[in-house]
C-alpha positions as CSV (number, residue, x, y, z in Angstrom):
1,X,17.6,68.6,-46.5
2,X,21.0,69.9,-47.5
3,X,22.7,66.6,-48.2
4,X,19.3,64.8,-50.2
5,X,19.4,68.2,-52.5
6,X,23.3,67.3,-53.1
7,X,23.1,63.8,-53.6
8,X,20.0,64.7,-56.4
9,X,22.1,67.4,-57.6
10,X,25.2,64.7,-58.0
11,X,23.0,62.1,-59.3
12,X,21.2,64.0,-62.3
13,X,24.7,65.5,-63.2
14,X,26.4,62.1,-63.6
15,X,23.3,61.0,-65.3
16,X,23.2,63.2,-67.7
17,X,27.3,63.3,-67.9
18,X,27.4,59.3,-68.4
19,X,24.7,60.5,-71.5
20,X,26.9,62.7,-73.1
21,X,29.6,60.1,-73.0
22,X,27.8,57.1,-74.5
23,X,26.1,59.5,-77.2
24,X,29.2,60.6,-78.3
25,X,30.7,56.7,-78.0
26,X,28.0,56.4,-80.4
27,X,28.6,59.2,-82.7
28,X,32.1,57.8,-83.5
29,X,31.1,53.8,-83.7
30,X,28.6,55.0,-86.0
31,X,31.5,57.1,-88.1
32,X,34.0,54.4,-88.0
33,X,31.3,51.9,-89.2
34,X,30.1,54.3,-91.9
35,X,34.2,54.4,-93.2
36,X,34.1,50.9,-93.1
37,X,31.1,50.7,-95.6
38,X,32.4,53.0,-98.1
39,X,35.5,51.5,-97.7
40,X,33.4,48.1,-98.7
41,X,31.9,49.6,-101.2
42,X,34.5,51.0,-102.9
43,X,36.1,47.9,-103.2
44,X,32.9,46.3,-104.7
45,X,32.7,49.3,-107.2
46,X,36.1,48.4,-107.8
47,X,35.3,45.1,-108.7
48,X,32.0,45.9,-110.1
49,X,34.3,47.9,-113.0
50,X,37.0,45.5,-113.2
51,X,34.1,43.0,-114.2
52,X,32.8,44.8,-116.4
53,X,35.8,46.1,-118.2
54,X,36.8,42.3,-118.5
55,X,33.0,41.7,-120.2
56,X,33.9,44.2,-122.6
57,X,37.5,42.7,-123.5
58,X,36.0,39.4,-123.9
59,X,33.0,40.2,-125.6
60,X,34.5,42.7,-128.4
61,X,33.9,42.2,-131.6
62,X,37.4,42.0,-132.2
63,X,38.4,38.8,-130.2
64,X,35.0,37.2,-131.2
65,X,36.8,37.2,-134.8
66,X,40.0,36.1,-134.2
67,X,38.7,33.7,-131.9
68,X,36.4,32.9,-134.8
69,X,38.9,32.9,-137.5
70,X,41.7,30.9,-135.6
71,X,39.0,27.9,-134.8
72,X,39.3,27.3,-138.9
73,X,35.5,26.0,-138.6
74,X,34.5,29.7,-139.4
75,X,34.8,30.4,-143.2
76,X,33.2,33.4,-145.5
77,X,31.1,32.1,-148.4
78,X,32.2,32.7,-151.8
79,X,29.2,34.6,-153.2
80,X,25.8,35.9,-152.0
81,X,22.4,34.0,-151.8
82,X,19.2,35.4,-151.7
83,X,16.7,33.6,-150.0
84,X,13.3,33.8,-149.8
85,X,10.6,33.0,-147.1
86,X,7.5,32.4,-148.2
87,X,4.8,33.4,-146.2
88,X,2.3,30.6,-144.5
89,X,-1.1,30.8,-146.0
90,X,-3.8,31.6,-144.1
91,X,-7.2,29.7,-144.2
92,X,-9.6,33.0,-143.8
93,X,-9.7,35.9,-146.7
94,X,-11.2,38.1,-143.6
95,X,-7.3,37.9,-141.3
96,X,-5.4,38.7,-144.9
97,X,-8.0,41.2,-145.6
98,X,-7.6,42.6,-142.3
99,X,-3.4,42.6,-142.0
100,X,-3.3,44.6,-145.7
101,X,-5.9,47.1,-143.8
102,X,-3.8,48.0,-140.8
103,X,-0.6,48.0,-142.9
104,X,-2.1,50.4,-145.4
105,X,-3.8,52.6,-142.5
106,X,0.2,52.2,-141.1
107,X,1.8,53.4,-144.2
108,X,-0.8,56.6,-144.3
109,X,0.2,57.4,-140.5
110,X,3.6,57.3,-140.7
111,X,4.3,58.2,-144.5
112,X,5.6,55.0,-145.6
113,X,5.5,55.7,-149.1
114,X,8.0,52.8,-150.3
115,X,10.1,49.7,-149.2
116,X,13.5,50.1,-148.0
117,X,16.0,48.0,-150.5
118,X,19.5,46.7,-149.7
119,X,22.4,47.0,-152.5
120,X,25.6,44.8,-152.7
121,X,28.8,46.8,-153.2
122,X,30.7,45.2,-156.3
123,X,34.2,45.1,-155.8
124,X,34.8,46.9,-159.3
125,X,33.5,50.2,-158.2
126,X,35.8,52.6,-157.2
127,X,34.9,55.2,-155.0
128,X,36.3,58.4,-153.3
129,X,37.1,58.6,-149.7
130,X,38.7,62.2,-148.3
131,X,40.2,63.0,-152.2
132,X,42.0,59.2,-152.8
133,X,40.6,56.8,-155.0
134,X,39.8,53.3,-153.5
């Protein structure tokens, strides 16, 4: 009775031993494989930035004009045109009617008391910027 306690005895300790071992087996695949995905991802935020900074570069304003400008198809006209769009006509008095009621109940809800004009610049006026005169 001795020697079947033993041999149980044995047997649930290296069970439980061999346990330990592959759990913590696991516990450092599983931390190895977690460094190897930040690792990956650092690389693709990397890239991810590098991308974007290029998008930028190419994009800017500033090399869309000089790209613009050194193509010589790209030319500033000479003076200003106004141009006006007329508006299409529409069949039924009761739509018109209707569109100058909403935009009137608009301009009551949100205070718009006037329409907002643009002004050209004339190159003869001077003005003032930080006390020098321009």
């Amino acid at each position: 009775m001795r020697l079947s306690k033993f041999l149980s005895t044995a047997f649930l300790l290296t069970f439980f031993s061999t346990l330990y071992v592959w759990q913590q087996t696991e516990v450092f695949r599983l931390a190895y494989e977690g460094q190897k995905n930040t690792a990956s991802f650092k690389e693709l935020l990397d890239e991810n930035s590098f991308l974007r900074y290029n998008l930028k570069k190419n994009t800017s304003l500033v090399r869309i004009g000089t790209k613009a400008w050194q193509s010589g198809d790209f030319c500033m006209p000479a003076n200003f045109c106004l141009v006006k769009v007329a508006e299409p006509k529409v069949n039924s008095k009761v739509v018109s009617n209707f569109a100058s009621k909403t935009q009137i109940l608009a301009a009551r809800i949100f205070g718009v008391k006037r329409q907002a004009e643009a002004k050209t610049i004339s190159p003869s006026i001077s003005f003032k910027v930080d006390g020098y005169q321009r």
